[in-house]
Each structure stands twice: as C-alpha cells, then as structure tokens.
C-alpha positions as CSV (number, residue, x, y, z in Angstrom):
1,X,-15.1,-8.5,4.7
2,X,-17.1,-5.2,4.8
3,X,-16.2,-2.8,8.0
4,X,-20.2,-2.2,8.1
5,X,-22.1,-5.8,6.9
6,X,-19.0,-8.5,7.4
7,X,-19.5,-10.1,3.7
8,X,-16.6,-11.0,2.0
9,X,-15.2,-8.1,-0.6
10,X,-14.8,-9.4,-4.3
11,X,-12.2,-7.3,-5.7
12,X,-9.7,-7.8,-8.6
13,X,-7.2,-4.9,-9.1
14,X,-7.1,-1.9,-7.7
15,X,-10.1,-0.3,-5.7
16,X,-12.0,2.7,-7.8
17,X,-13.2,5.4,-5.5
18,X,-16.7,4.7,-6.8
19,X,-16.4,0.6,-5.3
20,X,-18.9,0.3,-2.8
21,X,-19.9,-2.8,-1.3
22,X,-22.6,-5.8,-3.5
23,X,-24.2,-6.5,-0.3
24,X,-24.9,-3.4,1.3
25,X,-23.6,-0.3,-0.8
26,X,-21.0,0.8,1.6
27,X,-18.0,2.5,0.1
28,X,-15.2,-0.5,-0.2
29,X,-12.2,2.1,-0.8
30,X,-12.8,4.0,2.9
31,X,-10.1,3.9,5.5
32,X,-12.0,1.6,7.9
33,X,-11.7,-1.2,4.4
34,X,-7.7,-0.1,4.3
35,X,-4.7,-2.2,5.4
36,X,-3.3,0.5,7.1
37,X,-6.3,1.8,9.1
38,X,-5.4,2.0,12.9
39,X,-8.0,3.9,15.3
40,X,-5.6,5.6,18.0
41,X,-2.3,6.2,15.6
42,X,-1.7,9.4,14.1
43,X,-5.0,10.1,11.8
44,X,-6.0,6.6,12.5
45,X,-3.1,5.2,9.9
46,X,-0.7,3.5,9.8
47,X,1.1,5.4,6.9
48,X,2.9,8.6,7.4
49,X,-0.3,10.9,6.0
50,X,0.1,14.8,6.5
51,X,-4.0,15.5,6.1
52,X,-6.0,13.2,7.9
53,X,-9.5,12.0,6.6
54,X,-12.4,13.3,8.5
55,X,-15.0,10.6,7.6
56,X,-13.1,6.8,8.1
57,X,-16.4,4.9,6.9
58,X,-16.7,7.4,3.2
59,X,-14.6,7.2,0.1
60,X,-11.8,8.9,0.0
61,X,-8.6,9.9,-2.5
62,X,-6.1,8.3,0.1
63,X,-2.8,7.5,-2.1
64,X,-2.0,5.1,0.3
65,X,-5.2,2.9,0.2
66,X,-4.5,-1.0,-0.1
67,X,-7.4,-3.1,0.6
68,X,-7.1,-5.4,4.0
69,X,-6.1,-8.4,2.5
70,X,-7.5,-10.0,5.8
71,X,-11.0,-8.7,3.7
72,X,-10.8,-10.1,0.8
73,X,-12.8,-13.4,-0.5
74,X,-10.4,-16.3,-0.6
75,X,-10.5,-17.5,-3.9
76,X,-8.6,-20.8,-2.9
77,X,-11.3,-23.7,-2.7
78,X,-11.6,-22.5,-7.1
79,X,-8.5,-23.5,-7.5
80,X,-8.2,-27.1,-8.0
81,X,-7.5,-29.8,-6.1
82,X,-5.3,-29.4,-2.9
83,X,-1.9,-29.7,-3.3
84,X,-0.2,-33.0,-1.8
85,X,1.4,-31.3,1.4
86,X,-2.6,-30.1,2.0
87,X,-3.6,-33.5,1.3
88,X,-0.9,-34.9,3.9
89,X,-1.9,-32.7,6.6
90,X,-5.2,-33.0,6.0
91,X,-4.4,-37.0,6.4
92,X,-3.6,-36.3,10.0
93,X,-6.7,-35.5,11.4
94,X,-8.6,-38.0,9.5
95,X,-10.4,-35.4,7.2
C-alpha cells in the first residue's frame, strides 16, 4: 500500500523514479515505499548506504530500492481457482 493514502501499489517490474502513486500522486519509488526502510537504523535503512537520503517521503536514485513486497496488490484471487490444499483448508472452517 502507499506510505501516504494506504491503497494498494500496482507495480510490474522495476520501480521508475518517475512512479508515483494512481490514487494520490505520491512518489512510489521513495524510501518510506522500500523494503529496506527502517526509521532509527543508520540513515533509516536497512542496507549498508554511505549517503543518506534527506527526504524519506520523495523520489530518490537509491540503488538499493526494492519495493515492500508487504505493499504490493495481491494479484492471487486472478489467478484461477484455488488450488486443492486451499480448498482442503478452506473445508475446515466450513467456508
């Protein structure tokens, strides 16, 4: 989902700086959007970075960048049908 609105982020491939957000124009590839964003480690990253960037919420040229896969729209319920160990489990509760 977006750091600033929540919606989920459609993204296939990489992340061009230029990305920004279809809901509400945000910048997708910022650090506050990146799998290794951590407020309170060094530069707020996980990744060994020897500049840090000043604005977390703005595009950036971060070589590290990897969208949050926690943000990304699950593209699962276009798959098909459920596979039978889904199916199964699903069974269990009564759904």
């Amino acid at each position: 989902m977006c750091w600033k609105c929540g919606k989920a982020i459609i993204a296939e491939g990489p992340v061009g700086r230029s990305a920004a957000c279809d809901s509400c124009g945000a910048d997708t590839r910022s650090c506050k959007n990146c799998r290794f964003y951590s407020p309170g480690s060094w530069h707020d990253c996980l990744e060994r970075v020897e500049d840090g960037v000043r604005d977390k919420e703005r595009a950036n040229f971060c070589d590290h960048f990897q969208l949050n896969p926690s943000f990304k729209k699950d593209h699962s319920a276009n798959a098909g049908p459920a596979s039978p160990g889904r199916a199964a489990f699903d069974g269990l509760f009564g759904n």
